[in-house]
Backbone bond lengths (Angstrom), bond angles and torsions (degrees), N, CA, C in turn:
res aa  C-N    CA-C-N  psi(-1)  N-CA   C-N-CA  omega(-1)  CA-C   N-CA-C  phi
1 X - - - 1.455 - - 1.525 110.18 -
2 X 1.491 114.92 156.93 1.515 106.11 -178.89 1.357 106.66 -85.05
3 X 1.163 142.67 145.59 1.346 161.91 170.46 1.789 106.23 -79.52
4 X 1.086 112.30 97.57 1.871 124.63 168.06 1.038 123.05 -30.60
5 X 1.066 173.33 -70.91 1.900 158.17 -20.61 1.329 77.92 -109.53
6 X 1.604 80.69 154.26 1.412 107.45 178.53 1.574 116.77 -110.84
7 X 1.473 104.32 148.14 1.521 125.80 -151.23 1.306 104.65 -126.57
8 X 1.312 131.83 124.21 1.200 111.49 179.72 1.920 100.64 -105.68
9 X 1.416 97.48 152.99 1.334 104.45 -160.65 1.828 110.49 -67.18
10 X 1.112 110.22 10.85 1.968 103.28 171.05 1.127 82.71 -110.72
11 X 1.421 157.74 -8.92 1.585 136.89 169.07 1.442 108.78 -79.30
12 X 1.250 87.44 -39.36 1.833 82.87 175.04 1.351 124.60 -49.95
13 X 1.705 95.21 -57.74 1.513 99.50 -174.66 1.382 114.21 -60.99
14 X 1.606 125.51 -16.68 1.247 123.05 -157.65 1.327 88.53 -88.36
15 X 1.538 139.10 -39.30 1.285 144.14 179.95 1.463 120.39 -48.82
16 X 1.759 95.00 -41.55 1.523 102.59 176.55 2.050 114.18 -81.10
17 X 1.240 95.77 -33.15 1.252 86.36 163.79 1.476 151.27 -59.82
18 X 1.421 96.81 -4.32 1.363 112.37 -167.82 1.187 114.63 -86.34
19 X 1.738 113.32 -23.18 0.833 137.31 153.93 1.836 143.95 -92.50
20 X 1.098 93.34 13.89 1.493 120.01 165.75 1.534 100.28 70.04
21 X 1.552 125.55 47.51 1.508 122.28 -168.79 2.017 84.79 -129.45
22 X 1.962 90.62 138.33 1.583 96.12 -173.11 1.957 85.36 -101.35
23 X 1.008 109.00 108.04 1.473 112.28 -173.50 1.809 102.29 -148.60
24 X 1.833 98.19 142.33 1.771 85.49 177.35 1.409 96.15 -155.28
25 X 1.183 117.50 177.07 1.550 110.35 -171.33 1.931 118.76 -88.97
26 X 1.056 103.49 111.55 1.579 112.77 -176.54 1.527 103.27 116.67
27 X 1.222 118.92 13.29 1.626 122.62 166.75 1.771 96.45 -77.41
28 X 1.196 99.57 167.36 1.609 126.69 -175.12 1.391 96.03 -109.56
29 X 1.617 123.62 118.75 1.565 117.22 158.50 1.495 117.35 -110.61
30 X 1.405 128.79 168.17 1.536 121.03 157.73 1.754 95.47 -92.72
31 X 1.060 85.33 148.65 1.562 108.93 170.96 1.390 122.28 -159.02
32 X 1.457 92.33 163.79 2.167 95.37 -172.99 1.722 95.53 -132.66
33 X 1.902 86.83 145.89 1.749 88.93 -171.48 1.073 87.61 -98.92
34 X 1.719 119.27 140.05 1.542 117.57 -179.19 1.646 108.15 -136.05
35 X 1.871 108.69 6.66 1.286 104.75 162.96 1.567 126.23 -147.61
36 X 1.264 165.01 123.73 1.281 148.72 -124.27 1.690 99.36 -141.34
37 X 1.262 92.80 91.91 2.057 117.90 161.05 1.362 110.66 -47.48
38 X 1.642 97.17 176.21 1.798 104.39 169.23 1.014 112.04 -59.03
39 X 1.748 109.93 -46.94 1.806 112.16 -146.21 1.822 85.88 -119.32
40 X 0.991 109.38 9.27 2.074 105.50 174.04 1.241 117.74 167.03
41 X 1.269 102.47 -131.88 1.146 102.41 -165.69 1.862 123.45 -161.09
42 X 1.729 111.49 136.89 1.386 112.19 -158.93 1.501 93.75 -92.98
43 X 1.690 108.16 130.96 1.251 134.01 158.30 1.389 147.90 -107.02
44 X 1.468 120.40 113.43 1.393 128.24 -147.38 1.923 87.40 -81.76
45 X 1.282 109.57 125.39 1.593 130.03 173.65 1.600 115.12 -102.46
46 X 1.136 107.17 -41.05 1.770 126.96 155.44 1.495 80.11 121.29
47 X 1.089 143.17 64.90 1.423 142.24 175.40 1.458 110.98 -129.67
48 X 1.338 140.70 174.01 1.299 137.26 160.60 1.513 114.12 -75.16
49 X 1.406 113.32 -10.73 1.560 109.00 177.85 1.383 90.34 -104.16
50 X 1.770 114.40 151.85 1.342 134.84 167.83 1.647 88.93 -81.57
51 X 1.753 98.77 144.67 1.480 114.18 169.98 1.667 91.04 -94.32
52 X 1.786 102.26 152.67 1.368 113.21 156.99 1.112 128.89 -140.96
53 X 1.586 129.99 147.36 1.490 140.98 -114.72 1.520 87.55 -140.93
54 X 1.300 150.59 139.36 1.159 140.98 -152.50 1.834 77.82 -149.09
55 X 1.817 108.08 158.04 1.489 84.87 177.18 1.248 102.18 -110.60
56 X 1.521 141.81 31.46 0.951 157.81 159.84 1.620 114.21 -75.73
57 X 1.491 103.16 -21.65 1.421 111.97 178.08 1.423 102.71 -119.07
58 X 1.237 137.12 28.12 1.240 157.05 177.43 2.000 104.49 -74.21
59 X 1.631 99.84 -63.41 1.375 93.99 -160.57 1.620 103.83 -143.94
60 X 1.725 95.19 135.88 1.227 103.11 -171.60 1.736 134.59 -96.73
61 X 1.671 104.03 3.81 1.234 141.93 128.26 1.808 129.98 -58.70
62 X 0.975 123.14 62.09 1.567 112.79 -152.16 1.599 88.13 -122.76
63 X 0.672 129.16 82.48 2.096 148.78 169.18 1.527 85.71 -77.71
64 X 1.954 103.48 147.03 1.563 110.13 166.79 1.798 109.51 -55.75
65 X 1.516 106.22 -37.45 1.882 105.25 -170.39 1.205 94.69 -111.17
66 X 1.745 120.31 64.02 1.616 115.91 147.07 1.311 104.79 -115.22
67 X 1.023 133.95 116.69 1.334 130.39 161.18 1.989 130.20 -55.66
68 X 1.216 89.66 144.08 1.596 76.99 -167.50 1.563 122.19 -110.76
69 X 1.183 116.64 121.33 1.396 129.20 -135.26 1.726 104.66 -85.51
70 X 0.889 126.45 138.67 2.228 120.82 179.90 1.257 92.69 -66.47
71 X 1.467 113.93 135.18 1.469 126.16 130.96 1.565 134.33 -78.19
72 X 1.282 109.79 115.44 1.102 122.09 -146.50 1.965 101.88 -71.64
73 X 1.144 88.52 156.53 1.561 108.06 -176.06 2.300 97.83 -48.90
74 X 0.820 111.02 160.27 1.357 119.84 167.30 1.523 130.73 54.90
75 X 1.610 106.21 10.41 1.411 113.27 -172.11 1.567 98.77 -94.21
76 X 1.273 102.01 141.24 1.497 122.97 -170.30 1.666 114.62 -114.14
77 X 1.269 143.34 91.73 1.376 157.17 -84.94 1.549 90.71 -177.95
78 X 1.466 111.13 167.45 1.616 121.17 135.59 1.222 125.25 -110.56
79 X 1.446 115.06 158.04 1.698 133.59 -175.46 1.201 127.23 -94.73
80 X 0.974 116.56 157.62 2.055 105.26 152.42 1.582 99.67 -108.47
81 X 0.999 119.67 159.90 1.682 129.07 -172.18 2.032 89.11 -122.71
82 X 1.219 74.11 96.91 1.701 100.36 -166.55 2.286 110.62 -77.41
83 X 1.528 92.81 -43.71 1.708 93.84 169.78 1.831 93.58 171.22
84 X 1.330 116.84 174.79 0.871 120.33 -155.08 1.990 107.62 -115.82
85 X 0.859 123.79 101.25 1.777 120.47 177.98 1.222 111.24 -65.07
86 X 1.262 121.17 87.60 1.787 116.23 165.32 1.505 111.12 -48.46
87 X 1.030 122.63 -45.20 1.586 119.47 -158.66 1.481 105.27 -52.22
88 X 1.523 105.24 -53.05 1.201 135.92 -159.55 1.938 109.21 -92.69
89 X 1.351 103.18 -25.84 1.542 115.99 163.79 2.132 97.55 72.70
90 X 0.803 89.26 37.51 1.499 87.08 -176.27 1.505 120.15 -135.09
91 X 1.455 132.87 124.79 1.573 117.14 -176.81 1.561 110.70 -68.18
92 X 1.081 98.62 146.40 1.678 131.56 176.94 1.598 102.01 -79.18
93 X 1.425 114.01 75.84 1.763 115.80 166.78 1.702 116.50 -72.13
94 X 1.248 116.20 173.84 1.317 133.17 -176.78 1.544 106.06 -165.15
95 X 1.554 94.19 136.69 1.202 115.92 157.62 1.158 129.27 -102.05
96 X 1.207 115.66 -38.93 1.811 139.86 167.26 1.635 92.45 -45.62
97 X 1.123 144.50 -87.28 1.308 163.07 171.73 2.011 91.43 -17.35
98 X 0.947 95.97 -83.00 1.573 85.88 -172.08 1.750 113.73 -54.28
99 X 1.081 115.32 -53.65 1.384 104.35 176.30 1.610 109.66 -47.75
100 X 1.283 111.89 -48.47 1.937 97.05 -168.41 1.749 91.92 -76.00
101 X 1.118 148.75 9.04 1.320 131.76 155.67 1.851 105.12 -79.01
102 X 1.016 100.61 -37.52 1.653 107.64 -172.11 1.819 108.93 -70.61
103 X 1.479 94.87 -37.52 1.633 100.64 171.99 1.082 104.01 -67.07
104 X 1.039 136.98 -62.25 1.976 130.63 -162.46 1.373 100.31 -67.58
105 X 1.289 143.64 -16.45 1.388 153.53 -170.50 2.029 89.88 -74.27
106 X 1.572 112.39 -57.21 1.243 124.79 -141.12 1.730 81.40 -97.60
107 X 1.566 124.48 -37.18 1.250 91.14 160.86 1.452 140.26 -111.83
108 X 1.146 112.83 48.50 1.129 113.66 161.37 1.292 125.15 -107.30
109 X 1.378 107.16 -4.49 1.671 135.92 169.78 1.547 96.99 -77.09
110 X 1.347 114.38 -32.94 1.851 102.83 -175.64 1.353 107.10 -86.06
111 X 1.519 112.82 -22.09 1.572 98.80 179.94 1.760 122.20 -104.22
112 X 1.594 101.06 15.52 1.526 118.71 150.37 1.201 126.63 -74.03
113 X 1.575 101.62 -41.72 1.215 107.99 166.44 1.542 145.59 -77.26
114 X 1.358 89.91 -19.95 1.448 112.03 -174.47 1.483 124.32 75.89
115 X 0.991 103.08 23.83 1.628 106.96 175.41 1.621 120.71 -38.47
116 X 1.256 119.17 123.06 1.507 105.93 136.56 1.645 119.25 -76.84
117 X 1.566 97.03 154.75 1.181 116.49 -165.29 1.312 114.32 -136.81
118 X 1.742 125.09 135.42 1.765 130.08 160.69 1.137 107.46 -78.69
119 X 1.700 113.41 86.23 1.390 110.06 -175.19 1.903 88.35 -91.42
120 X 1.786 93.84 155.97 1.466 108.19 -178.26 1.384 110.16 -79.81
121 X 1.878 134.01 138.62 0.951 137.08 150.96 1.630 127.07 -67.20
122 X 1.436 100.74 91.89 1.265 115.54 179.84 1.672 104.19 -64.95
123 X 1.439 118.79 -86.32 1.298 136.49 177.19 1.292 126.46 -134.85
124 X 1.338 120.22 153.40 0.940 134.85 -155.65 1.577 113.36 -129.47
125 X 1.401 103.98 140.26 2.199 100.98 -171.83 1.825 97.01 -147.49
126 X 1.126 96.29 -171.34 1.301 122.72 171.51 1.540 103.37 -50.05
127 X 1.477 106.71 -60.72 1.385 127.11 -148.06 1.960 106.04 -80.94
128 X 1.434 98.60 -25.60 1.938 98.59 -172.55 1.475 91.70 166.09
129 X 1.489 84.23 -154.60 1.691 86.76 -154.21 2.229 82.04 -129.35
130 X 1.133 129.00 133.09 1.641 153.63 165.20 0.967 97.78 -75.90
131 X 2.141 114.43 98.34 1.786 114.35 157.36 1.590 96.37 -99.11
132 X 1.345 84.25 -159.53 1.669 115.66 150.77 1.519 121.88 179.34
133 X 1.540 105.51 130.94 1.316 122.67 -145.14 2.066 79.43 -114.62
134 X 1.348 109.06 119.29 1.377 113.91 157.00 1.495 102.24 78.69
135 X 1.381 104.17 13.12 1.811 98.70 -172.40 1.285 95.75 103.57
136 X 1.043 147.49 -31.58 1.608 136.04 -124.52 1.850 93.66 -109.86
137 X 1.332 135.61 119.01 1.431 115.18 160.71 1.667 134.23 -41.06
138 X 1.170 117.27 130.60 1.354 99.43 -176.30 1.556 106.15 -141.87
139 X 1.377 146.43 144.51 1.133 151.03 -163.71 1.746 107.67 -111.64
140 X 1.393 119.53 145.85 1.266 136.51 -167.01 1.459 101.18 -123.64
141 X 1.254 145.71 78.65 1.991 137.38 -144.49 2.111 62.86 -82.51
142 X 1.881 76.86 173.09 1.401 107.91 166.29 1.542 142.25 -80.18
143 X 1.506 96.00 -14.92 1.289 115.22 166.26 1.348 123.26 -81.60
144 X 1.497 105.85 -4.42 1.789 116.42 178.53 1.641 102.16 -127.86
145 X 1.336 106.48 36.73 1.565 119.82 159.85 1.276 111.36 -114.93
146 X 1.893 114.50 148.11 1.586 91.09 172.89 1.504 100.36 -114.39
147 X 1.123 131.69 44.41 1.181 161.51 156.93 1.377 132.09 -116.07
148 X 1.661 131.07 150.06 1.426 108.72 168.30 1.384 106.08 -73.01
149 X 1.794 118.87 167.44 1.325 114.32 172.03 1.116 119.37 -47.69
150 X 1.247 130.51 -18.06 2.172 124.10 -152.15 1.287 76.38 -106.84
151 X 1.675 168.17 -12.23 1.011 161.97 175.54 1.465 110.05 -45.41
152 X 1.779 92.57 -44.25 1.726 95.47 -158.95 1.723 99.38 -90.06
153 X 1.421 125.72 -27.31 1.023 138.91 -147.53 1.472 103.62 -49.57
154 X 0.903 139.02 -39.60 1.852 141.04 155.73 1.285 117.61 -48.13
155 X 1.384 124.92 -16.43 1.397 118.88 -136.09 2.129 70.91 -113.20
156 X 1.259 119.74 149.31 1.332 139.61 144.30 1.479 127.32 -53.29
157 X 1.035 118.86 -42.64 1.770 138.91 -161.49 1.068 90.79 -150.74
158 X 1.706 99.77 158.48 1.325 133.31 -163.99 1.886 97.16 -157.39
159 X 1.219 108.98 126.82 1.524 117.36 164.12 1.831 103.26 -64.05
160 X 1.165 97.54 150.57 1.516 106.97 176.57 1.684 144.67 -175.53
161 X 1.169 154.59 105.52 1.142 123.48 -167.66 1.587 108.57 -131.94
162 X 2.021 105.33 153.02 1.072 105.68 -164.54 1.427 129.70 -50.85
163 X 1.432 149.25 149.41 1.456 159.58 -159.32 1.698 95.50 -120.75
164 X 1.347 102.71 -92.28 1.399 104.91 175.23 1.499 125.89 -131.88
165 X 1.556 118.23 130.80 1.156 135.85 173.98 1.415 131.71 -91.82
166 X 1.335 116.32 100.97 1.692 113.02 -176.11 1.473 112.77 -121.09
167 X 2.012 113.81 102.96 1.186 113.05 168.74 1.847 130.23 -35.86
168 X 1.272 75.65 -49.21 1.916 96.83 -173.50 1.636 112.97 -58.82
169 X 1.518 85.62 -40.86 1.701 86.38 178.68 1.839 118.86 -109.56
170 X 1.357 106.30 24.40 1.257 118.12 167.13 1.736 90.82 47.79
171 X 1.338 107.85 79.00 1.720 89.88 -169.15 1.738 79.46 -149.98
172 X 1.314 106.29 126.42 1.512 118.13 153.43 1.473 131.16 -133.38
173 X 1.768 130.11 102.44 0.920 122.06 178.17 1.535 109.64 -112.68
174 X 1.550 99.90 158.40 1.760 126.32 -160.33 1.245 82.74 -114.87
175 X 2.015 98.84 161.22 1.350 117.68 148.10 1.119 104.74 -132.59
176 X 1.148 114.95 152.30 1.806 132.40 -179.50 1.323 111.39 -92.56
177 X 1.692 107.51 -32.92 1.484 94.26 -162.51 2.004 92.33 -109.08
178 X 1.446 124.47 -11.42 1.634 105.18 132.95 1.320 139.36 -5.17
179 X 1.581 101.54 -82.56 1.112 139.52 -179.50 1.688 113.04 -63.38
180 X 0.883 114.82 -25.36 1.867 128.32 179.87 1.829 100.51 -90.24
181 X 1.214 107.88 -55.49 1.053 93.27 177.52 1.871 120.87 -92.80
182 X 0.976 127.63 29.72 1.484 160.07 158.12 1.694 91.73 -59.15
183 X 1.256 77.50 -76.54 2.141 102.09 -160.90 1.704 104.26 -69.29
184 X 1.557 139.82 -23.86 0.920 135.89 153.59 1.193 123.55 -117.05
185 X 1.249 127.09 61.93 1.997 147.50 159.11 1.580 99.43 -67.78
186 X 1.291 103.80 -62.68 1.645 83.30 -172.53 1.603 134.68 -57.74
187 X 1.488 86.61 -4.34 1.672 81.02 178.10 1.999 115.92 -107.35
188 X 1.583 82.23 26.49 1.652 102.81 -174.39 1.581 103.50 -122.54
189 X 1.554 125.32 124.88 1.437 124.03 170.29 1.913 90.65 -148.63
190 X 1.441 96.86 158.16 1.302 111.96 -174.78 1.680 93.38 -74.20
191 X 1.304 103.89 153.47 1.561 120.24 161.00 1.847 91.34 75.91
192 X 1.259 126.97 6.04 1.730 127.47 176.19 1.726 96.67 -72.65
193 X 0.982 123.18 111.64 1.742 128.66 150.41 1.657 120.62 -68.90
194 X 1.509 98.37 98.99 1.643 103.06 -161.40 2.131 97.55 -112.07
195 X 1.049 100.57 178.06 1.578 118.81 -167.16 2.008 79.38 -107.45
196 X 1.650 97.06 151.65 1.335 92.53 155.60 1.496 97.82 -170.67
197 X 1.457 114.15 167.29 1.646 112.75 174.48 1.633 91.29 -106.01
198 X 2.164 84.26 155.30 1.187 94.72 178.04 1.647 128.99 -93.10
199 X 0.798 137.63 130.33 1.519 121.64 -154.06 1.396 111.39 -130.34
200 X 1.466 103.06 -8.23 1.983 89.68 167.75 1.562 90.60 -158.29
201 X 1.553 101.65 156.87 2.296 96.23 179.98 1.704 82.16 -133.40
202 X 1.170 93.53 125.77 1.751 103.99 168.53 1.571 104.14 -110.71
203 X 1.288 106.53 -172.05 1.891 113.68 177.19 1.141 92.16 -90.52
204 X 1.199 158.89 -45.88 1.374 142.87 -178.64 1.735 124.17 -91.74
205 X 1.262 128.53 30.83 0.907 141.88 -160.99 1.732 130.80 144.45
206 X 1.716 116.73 175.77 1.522 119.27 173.72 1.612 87.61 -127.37
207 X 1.468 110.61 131.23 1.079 106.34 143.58 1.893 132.09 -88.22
208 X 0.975 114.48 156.11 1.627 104.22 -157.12 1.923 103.82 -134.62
209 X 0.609 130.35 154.56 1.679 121.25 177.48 1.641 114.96 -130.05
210 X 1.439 107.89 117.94 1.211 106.29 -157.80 1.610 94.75 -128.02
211 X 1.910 122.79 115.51 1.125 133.52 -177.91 1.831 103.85 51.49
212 X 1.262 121.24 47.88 1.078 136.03 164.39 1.948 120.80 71.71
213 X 1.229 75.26 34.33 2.260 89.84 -175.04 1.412 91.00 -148.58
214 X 1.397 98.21 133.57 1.415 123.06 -176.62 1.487 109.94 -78.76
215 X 1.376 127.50 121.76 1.302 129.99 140.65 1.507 135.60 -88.74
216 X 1.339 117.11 152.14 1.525 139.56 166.90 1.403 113.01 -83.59
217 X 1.408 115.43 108.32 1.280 128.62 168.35 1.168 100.54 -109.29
218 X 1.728 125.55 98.68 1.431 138.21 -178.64 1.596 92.38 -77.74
219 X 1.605 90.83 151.80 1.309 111.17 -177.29 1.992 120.77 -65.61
220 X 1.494 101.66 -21.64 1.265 113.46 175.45 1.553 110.09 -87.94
221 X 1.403 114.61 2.49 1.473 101.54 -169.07 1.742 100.09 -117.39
222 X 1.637 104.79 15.97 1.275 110.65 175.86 1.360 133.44 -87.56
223 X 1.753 107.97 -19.00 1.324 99.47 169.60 1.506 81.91 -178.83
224 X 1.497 115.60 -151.92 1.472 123.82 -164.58 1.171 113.88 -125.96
225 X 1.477 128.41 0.77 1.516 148.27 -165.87 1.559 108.59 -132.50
226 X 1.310 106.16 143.88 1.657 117.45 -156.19 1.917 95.78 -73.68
227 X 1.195 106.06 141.41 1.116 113.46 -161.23 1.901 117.29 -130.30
228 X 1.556 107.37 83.83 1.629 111.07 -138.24 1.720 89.41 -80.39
229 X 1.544 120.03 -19.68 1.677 97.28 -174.01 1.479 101.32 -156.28
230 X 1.027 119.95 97.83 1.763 135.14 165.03 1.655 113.99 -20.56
231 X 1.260 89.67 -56.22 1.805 92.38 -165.01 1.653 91.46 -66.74
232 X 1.117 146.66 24.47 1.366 155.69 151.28 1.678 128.51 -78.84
233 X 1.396 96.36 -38.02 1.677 124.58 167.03 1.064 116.59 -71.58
234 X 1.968 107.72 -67.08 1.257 97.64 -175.03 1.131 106.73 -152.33
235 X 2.030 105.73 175.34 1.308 106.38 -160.72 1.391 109.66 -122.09
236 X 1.477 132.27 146.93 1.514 135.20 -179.40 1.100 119.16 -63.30
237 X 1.349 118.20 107.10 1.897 119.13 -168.54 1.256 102.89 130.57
238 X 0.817 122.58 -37.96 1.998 137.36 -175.37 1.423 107.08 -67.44
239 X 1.498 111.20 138.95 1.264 117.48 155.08 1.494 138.48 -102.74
240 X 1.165 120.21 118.12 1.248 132.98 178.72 1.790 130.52 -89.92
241 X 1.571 122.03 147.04 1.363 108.02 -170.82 1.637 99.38 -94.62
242 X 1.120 110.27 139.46 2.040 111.27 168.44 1.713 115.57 -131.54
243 X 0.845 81.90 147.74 1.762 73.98 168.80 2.128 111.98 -102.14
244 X 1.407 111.97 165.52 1.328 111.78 -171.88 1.247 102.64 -109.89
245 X 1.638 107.18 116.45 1.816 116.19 179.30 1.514 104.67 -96.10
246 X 1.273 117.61 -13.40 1.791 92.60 -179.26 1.789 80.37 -178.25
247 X 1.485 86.30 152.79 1.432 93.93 175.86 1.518 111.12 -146.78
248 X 1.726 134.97 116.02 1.175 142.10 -159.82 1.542 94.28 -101.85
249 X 1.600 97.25 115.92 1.425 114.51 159.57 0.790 133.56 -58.46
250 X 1.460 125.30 -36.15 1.997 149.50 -176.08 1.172 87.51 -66.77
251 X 1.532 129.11 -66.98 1.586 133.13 -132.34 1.421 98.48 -95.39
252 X 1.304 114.89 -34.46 1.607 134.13 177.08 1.628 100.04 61.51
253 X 1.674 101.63 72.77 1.234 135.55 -159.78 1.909 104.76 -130.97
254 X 0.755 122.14 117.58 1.895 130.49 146.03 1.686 117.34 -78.01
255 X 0.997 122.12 145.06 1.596 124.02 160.24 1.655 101.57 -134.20
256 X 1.286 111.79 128.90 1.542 115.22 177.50 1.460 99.90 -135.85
257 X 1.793 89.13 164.93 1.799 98.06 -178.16 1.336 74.99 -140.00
258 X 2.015 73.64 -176.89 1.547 109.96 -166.93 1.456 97.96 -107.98
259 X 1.304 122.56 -55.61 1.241 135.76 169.38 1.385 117.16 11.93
260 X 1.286 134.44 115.13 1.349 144.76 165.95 1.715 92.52 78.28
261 X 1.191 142.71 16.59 1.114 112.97 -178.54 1.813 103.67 -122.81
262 X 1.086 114.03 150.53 1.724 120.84 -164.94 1.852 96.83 -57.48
């Protein structure tokens, strides 16, 4: 493996100056690969120092079962000028580095926009479902599925749109059921009296699924009389009538009652 040393960025420049090159660390260069090492690859920058391409800094998609593909002799590209190897006298390029600047660029444009998205089913756990949107890892929790995780686990794609985005913390989470109820809003308005099955009874509520988006039927919005045990009311499989008191776009959430209705 190549060994890093560290450079501090006025040695660099003073290094590059010596040689009359306006170059600094985290600049963008074009360059052409014109020779292929053990561990990468040498890149002509047009400088007196050879750039070097490590293939660890190759790809910014790097899954245990992706295979990693040759870059071919003579392709002429841009870099990131990643740090500088004295030993070795050669800059430390990246590709990985520029692409995840270019990804957070491209998604933060999707979550201005609000895109839904065919994000890919990487993996699947207890906890959510493992994409990645633009290269970038991104997490789907289970509480923003309207499915359990092993539901999707066959499935390739998953509908979805971004929740929250954190550069700093390399952090991207999705919701599924956002994104589900995105694509069927119009058939959702407050004060609508809809049919739905019941599909789970907790102590504080039924959840119910109505045209494939889960609602909250809180336990207080069930009637007007104290109500000591649910699984008494109702049963899983059954359909019940509710009306729709509010519906969260962000959370891609319903809340319905029973209240006033026969």
């Amino acid at each position: 493996m190549i060994k890093k040393h560290k450079f501090t960025e006025k040695r660099f420049i003073s290094m590059l100056n010596k040689y009359n090159y306006d170059l600094h660390l985290g600049d963008i260069v074009a360059g052409t690969i014109f020779n292929l090492e053990s561990q990468g690859y040498l890149i002509d920058i047009g400088t007196h120092i050879a750039g070097y391409l490590p293939y660890d800094e190759t790809l910014l998609y790097n899954r245990p079962s992706f295979k990693f593909t040759s870059l071919d002799n003579q392709i002429t590209r841009d870099f990131f000028i990643l740090a500088y190897q004295k030993h070795s006298q050669q800059i430390l390029l990246s590709i990985k580095r520029l692409d995840y600047i270019r990804a957070w660029k491209r998604v933060k444009q999707l979550h201005i926009e609000d895109v839904i998205l065919n994000a890919p089913v990487i993996n699947t756990n207890k906890g959510g479902i493992i994409t990645y949107i633009e290269g970038l890892q991104g997490f789907i929790p289970k509480s923003h599925l309207i499915h359990t995780p092993e539901f999707y686990s066959n499935q390739k794609t998953i509908k979805c749109q971004l929740l929250i985005i954190d550069e700093k913390s390399n952090k991207l989470i999705l919701s599924n059921k956002r994104a589900m109820l995105s694509l069927t809003k119009d058939k959702f308005k407050i004060d609508l009296i809809v049919e739905g099955k019941i599909i789970a009874i907790k102590t504080y509520g039924v959840f119910i699924e109505i045209n494939n988006i889960i609602a909250l039927l809180h336990i207080s919005e069930i009637g007007y009389k104290y109500i000591d045990n649910l699984d008494n009311l109702f049963t899983i499989g059954n359909y019940t009538k509710v009306k729709i008191i509010h519906i969260d776009m962000k959370q891609g959430r319903l809340s319905v009652t029973k209240r006033g209705l026969n």
